[in-house]
KEMIDO-554415 format. One line per 8 residues: number of its first residue (from 1); their letters; for each residue x, y, z of N, C-alpha, C, CB. Coordinates in steps of 0.001 Angstrom, whole numbers, plus 500000, padded with zeros to 6 digits. Glycine has a CB too. Layout:
BEGIN
NUM	a	X/Y/Z/X/Y/Z/X/Y/Z/X/Y/Z  ... .
***
This chain:
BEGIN
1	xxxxxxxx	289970/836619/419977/289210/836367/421180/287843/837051/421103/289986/836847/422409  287640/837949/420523/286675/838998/420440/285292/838154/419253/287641/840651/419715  286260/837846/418335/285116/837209/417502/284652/835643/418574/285877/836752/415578  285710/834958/418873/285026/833719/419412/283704/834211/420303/286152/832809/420388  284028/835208/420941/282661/835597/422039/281955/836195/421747/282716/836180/423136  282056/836442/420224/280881/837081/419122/279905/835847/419025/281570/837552/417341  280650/834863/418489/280217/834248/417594/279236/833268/418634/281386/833655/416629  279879/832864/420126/279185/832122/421364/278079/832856/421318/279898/832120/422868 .
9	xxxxxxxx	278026/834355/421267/276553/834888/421554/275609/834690/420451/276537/836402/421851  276099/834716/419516/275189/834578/418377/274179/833372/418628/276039/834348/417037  275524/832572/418780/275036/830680/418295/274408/830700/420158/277147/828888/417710  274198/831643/421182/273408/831318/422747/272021/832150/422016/274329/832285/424678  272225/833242/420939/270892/833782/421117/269923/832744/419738/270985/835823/420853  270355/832348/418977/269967/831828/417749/269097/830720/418238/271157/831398/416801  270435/830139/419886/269420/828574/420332/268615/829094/421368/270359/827002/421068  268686/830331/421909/267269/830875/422544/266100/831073/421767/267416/832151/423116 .
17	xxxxxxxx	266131/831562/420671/264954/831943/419586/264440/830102/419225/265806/833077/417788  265148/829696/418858/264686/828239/418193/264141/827335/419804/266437/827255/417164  264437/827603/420918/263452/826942/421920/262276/827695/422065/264023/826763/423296  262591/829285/422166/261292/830139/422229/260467/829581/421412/261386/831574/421874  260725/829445/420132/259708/829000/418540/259199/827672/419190/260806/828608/416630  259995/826767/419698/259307/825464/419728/258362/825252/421217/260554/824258/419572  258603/826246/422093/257781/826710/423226/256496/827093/422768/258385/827834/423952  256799/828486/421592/255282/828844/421743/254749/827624/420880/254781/830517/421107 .
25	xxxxxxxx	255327/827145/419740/254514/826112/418740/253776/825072/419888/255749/825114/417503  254085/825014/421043/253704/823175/421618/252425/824102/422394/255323/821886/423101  252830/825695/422897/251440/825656/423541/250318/826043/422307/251373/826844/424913  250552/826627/421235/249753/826661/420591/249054/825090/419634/250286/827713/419998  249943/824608/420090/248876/822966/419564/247953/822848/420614/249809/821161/419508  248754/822984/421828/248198/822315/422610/246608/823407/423172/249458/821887/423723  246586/824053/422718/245067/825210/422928/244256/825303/421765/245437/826946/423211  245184/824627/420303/244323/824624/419398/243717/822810/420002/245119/824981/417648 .
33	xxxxxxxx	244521/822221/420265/243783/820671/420832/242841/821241/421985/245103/819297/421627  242826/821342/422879/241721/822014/423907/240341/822714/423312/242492/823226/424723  240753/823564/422293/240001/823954/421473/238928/823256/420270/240760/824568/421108  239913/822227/419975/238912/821115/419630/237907/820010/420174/239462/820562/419146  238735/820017/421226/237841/819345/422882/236432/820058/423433/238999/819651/424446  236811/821150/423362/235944/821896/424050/234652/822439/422791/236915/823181/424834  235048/822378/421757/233548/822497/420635/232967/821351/420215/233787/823172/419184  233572/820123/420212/233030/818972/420245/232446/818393/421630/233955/818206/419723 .
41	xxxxxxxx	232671/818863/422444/232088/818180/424192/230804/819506/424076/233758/818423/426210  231210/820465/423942/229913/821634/423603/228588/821217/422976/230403/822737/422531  229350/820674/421453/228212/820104/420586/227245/819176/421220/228768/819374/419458  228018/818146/422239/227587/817068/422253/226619/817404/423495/228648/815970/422282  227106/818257/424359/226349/818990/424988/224527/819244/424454/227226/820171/424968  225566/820153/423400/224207/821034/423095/222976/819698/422408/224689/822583/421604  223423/818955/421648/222670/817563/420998/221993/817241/422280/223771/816127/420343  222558/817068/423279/221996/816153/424616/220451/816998/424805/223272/816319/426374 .
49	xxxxxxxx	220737/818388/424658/219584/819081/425681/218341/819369/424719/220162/820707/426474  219151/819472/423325/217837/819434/422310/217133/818207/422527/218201/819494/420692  217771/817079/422517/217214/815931/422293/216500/815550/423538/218168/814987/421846  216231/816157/425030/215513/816101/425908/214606/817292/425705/216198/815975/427044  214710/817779/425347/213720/819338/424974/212374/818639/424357/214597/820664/423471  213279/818014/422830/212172/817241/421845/211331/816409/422873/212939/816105/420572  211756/815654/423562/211018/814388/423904/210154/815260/424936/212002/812925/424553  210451/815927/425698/209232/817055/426989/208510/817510/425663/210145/818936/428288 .
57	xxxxxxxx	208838/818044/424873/207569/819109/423806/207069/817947/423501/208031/820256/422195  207119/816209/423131/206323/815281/422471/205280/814959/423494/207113/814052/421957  206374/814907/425052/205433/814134/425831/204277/815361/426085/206196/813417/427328  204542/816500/426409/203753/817404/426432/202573/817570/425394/204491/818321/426460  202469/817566/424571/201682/817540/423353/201062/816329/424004/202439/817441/421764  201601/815175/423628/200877/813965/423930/199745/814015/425074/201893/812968/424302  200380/814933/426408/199367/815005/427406/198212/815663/427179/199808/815497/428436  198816/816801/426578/197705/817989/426117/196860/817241/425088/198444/819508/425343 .
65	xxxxxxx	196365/816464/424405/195771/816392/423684/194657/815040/424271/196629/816411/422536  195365/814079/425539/194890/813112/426379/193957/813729/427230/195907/812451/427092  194520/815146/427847/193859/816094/428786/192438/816382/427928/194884/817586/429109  192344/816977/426790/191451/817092/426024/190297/816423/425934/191873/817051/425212  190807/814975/425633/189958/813746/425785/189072/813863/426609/190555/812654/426118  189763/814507/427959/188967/813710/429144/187921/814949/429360/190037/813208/430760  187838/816162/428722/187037/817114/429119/185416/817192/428393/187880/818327/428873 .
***
């Protein structure tokens, strides 16, 4: 009797560890996926504001040099 309720605890703690493992594995995909979300939406970010930056420093130049003209 002693071993059967050995052996139940073993085989209750063995299938606690193997859900724990597959618990932390799903949140760690799931933050390394977030994590990939969030440096690619960043990038695309960051592309957006250069690429309005460029076009104010062109149009700017462009004025500054029209302004010139007219003096």
């Amino acid at each position: 009797m002693k071993t059967a309720k050995f052996i139940i605890r073993v085989i209750k703690a063995m299938a606690l560890a193997t859900v724990k493992a597959v618990a932390v594995s799903i949140v760690w995909a799931v933050c390394f996926i977030f994590s990939l979300v969030a440096n690619i939406v960043g990038g695309v970010i960051q592309f957006a504001i250069g690429g309005i930056i460029v076009l104010l420093s062109v149009v700017a130049f462009f004025g500054f040099i029209l302004w010139l003209f007219t003096l």
